[in-house]
TIRO-714752 format. One record per residue (C-alpha): residue in three letters; x negated, y, z negated. Coordinates in nm, 2 decimals. Layout:
! residues N
REC   resn        x        y        z
REC    ala        X        Y        Z
...
***
This chain:
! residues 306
REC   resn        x        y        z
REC    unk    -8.15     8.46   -10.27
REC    unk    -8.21     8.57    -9.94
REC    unk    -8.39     8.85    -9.84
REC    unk    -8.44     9.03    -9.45
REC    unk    -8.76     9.28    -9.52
REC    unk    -8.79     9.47    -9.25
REC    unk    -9.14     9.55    -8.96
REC    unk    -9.22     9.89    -9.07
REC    unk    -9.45    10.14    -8.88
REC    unk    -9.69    10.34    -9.09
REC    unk    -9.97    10.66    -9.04
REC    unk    -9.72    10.78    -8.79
REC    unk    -9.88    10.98    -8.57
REC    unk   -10.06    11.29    -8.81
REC    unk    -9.87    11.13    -9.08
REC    unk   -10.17    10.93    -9.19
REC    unk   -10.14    10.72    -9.52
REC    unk    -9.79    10.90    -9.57
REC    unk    -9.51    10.85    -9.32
REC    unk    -9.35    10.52    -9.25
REC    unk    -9.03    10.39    -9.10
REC    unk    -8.84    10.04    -9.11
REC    unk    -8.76     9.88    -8.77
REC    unk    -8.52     9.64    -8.67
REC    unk    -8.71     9.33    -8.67
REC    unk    -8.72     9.12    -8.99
REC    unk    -8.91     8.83    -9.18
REC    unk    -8.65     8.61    -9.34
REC    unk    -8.70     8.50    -9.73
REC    unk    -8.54     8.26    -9.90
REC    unk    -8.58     8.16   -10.26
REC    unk    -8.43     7.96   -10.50
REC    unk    -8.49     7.89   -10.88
REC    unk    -8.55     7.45   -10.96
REC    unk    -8.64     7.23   -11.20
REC    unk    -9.03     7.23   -11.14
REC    unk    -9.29     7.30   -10.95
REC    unk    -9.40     7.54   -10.63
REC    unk    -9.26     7.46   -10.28
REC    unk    -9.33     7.68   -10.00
REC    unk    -9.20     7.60    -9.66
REC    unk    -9.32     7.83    -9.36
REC    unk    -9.18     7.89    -8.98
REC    unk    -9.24     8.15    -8.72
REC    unk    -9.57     8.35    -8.71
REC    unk    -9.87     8.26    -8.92
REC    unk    -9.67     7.93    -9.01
REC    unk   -10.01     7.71    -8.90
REC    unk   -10.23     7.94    -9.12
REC    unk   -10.11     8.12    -9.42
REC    unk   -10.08     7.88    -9.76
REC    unk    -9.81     7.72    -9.87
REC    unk    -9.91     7.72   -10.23
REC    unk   -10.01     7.99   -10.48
REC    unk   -10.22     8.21   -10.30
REC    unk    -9.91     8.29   -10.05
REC    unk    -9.85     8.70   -10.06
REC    unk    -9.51     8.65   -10.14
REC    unk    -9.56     8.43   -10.40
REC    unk    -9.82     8.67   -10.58
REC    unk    -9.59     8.91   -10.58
REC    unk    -9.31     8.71   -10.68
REC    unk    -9.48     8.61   -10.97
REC    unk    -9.61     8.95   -11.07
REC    unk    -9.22     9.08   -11.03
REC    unk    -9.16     8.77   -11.25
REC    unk    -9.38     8.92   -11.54
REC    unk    -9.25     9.23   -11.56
REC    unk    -8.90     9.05   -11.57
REC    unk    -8.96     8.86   -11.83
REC    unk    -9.11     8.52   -11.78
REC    unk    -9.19     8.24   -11.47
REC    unk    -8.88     8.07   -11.36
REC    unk    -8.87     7.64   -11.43
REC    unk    -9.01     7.65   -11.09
REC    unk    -8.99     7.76   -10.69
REC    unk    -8.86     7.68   -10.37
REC    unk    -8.97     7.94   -10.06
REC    unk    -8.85     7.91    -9.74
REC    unk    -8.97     8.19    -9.48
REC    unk    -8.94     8.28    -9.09
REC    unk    -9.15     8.49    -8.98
REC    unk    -9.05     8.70    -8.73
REC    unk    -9.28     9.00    -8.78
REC    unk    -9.66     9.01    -8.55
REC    unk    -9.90     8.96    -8.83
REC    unk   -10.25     9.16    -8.86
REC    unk   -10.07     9.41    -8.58
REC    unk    -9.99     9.72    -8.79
REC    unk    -9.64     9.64    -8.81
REC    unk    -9.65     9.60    -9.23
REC    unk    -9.62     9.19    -9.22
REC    unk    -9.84     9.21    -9.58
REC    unk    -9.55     9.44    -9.73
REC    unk    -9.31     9.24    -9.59
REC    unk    -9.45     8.96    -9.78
REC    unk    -9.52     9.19   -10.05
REC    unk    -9.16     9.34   -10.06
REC    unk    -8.95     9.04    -9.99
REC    unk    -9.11     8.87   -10.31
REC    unk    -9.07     9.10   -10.57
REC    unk    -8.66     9.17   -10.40
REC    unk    -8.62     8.80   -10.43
REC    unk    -8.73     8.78   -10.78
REC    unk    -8.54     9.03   -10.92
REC    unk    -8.23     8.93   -10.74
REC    unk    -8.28     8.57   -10.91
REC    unk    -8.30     8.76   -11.29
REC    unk    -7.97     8.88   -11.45
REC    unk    -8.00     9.22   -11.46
REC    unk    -8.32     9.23   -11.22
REC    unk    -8.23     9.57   -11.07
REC    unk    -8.20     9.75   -11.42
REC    unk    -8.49     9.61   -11.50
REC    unk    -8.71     9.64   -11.15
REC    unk    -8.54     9.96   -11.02
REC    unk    -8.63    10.07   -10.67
REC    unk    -8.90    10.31   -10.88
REC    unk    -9.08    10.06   -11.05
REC    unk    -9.03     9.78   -10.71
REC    unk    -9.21    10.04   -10.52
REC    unk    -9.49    10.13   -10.76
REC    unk    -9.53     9.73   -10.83
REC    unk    -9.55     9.68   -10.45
REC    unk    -9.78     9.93   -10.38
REC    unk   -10.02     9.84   -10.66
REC    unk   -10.06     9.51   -10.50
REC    unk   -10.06     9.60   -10.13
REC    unk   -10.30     9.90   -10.20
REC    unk   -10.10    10.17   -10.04
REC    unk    -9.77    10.24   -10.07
REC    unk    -9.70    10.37    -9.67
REC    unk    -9.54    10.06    -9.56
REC    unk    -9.43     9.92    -9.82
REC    unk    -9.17    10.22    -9.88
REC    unk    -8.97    10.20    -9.60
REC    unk    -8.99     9.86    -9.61
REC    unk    -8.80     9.86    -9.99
REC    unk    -8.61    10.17    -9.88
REC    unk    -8.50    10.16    -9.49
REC    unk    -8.47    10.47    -9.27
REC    unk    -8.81    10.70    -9.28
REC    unk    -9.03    10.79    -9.58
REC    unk    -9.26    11.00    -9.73
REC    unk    -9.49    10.78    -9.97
REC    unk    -9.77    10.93   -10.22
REC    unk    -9.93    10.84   -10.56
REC    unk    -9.88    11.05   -10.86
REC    unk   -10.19    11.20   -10.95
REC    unk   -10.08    11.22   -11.31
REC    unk    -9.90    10.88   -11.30
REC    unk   -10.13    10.70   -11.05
REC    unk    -9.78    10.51   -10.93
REC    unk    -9.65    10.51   -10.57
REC    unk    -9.33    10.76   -10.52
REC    unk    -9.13    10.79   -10.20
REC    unk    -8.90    11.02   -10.04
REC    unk    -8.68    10.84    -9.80
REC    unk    -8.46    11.02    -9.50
REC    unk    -8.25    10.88    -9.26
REC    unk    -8.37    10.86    -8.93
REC    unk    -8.18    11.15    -8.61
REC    unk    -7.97    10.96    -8.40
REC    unk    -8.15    11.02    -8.10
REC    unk    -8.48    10.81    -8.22
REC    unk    -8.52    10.52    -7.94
REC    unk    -8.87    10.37    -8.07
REC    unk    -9.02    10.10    -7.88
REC    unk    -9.32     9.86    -8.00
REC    unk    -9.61     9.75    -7.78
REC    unk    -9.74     9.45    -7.97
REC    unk   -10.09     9.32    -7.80
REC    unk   -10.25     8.99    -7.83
REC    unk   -10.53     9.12    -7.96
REC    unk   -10.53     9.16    -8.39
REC    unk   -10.66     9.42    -8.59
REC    unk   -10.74     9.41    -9.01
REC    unk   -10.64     9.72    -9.20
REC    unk   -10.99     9.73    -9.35
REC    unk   -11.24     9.73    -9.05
REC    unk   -10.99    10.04    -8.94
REC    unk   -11.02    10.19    -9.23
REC    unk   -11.39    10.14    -9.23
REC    unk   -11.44    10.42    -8.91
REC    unk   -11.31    10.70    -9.07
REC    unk   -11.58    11.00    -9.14
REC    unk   -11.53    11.11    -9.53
REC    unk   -11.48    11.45    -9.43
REC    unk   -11.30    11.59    -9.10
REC    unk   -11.31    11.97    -9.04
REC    unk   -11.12    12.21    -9.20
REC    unk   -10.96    12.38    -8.84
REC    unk   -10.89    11.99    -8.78
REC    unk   -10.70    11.93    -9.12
REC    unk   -10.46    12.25    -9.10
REC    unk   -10.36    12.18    -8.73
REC    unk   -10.25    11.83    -8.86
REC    unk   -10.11    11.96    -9.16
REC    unk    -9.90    12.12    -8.96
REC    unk    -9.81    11.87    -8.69
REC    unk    -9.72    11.63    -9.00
REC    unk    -9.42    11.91    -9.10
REC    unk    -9.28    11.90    -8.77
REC    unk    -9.29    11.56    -8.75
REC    unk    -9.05    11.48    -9.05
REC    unk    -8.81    11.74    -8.86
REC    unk    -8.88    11.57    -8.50
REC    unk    -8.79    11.23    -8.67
REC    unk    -8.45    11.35    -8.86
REC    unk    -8.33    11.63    -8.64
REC    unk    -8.51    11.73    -8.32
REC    unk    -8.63    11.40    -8.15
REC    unk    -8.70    11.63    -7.91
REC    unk    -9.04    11.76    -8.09
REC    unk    -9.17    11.45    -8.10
REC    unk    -9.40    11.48    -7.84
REC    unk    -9.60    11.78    -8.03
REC    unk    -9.51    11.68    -8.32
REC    unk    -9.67    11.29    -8.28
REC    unk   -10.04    11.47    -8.24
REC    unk   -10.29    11.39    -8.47
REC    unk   -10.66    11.43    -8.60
REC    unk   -10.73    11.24    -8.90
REC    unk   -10.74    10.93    -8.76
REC    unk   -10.62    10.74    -8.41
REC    unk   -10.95    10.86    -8.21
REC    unk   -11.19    10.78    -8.50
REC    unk   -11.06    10.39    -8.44
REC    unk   -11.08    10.40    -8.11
REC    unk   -11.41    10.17    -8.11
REC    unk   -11.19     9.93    -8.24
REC    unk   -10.89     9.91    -8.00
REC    unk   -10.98    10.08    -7.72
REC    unk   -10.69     9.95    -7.51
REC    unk   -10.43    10.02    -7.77
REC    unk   -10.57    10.42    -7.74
REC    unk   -10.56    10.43    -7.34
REC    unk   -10.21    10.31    -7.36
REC    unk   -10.13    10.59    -7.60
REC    unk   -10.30    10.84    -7.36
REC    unk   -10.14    10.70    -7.05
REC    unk    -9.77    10.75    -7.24
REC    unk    -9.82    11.07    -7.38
REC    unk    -9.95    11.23    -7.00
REC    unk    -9.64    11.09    -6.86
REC    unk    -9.46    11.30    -7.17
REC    unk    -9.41    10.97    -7.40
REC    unk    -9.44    11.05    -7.73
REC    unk    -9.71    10.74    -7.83
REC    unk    -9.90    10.65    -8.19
REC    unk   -10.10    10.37    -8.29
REC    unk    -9.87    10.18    -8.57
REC    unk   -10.04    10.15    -8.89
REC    unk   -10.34    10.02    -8.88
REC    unk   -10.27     9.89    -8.49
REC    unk   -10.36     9.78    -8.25
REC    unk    -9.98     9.78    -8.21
REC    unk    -9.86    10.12    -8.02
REC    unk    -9.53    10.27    -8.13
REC    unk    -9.35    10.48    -7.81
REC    unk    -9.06    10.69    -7.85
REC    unk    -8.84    10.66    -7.49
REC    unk    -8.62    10.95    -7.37
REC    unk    -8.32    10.70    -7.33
REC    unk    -8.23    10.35    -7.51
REC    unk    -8.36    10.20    -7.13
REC    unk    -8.75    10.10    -7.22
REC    unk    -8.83    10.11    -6.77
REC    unk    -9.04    10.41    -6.87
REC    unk    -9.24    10.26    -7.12
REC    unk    -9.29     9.91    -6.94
REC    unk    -9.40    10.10    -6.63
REC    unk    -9.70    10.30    -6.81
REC    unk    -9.75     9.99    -7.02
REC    unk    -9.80     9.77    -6.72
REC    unk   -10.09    10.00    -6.57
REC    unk   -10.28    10.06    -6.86
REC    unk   -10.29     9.70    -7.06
REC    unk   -10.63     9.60    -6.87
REC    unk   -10.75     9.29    -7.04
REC    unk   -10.50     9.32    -7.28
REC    unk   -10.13     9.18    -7.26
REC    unk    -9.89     9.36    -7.42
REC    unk    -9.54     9.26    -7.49
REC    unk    -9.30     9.58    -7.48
REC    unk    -9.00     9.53    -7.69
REC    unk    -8.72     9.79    -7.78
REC    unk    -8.59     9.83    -8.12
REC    unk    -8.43    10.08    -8.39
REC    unk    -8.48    10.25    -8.69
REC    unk    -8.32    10.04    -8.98
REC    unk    -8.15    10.24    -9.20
REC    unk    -8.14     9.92    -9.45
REC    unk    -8.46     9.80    -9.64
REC    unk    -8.50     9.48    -9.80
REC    unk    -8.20     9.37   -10.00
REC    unk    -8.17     9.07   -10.17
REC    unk    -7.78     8.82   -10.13
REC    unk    -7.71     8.57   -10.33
REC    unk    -7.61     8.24   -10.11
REC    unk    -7.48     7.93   -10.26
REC    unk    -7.75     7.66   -10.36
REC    unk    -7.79     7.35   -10.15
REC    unk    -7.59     7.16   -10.44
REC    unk    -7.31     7.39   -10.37
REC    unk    -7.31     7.41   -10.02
***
């Protein structure tokens, strides 16, 4: 099987810990079922530090995909290109996470039946913590994740994206770790605070599948992009610097990655800003899309057959 999970930007804007979106840049999995034994080769980003045995992501999440199949296959072979910055808040960990369990059930007869999309998520989100990124990532297009709080399992709502969405990613050297951005957030934010970004959230999910136009307003936020400012404080001037010039600018997930929505397809705008406000930081400005398409699993001949 091969598998293309998809980048995926999360906490869009005052869409904190709910709204995500697939973007056209991909990890590349492939996987095949052998005699024996665990191989794991690794190319692209990360390739000179993540494992190549069992404590790989994507193989913990293969093999938990693998239990609630029905049983561990003879054995593994893992190839993967890594195309997706990792520790950048562009969902690299549910790529892994996503592209495993997909894999896996595309290998078992009847996988899909068995793993729907429903259960895929829920499985994915119990081991990446959150489900915000890694439902778009399993779904394409834009999302709206949660957890039952009857269930306890992950749920999504997925939408596909307005035509006139021309995101564009401003990736830094610079890394940043989900967990020391959690850590800045106050437990309790004002109540004034919380409505105002209750409602910027609503219009977002109408700026991103109808009005582009609202994104500007509709990007604002309270919860959560100032609070980690301590920790990427170049990311958040670049965000200020593009939303004065009228850019609609978020940190991506976690960041320190910036997400940018240009007026046109043409990214000059974005560069420009981006080149007076990286400081110490270098960021690389790259254009992409919205992918409608999130992880699927095709079956390609084995290297007997080929």
């Amino acid at each position: 099987m091969v598998v293309r999970p998809p980048a995926t930007t999360a906490n869009i804007g005052p869409g904190y810990d709910a709204l995500g979106a697939a973007l056209s840049l991909h990890d590349e999995i492939e996987m095949a079922v052998v005699d024996s034994g665990l191989s794991v080769e690794l190319a692209g980003e990360g390739a000179d530090d993540l494992p190549r045995d069992e404590r790989h992501l994507l193989v913990r999440a293969a093999r938990a995909a693998f239990d609630r199949l029905g049983g561990q296959p003879s054995g593994l072979r893992l190839r993967c290109v890594n195309r997706i910055p990792q520790a950048r808040g562009l969902g690299s960990s549910s790529a892994a996470v996503v592209g495993g369990i997909v894999a896996a059930r595309g290998l078992v007869a009847n996988g899909v039946e068995i793993l729907d999309d429903a259960a895929a998520l829920a499985l994915a989100a119990e081991i990446e913590g959150h489900p915000d990124n890694v439902a778009p990532c399993l779904l394409g297009g834009v999302t709206i994740a949660w957890t039952d709080e009857v269930t306890g399992l992950a749920q999504a709502a997925r939408m596909d994206p307005v035509a006139g969405l021309h995101p564009v990613i401003c990736v830094p050297t610079t890394r940043g770790y989900t967990a020391e951005s959690r850590s800045l957030l106050p437990a309790e934010v004002p109540h004034a605070e919380a409505a105002a970004n209750a409602g910027r959230a609503a219009l977002l999910v109408r700026a991103l599948t109808a009005v582009p136009e609202l994104l500007l307003p509709a990007t604002r936020d309270w919860l959560h992009q100032d609070y980690r400012r301590p920790s990427m404080p170049q990311s958040l001037e670049l965000v200020d610097a593009l939303r004065a010039e009228g850019i609609p600018a978020v940190v991506s997930g976690a960041g320190p990655t910036v997400l940018a929505f240009a007026r046109t397809p043409e990214t000059d705008d974005v560069e420009a800003v981006a080149a007076k406000v990286a400081g110490s930081a270098t960021f690389a400005v790259t254009a992409v899309s919205v992918s409608t398409l999130g992880a699927v699993a095709n079956l390609i001949p084995s290297l007997d057959q080929q």
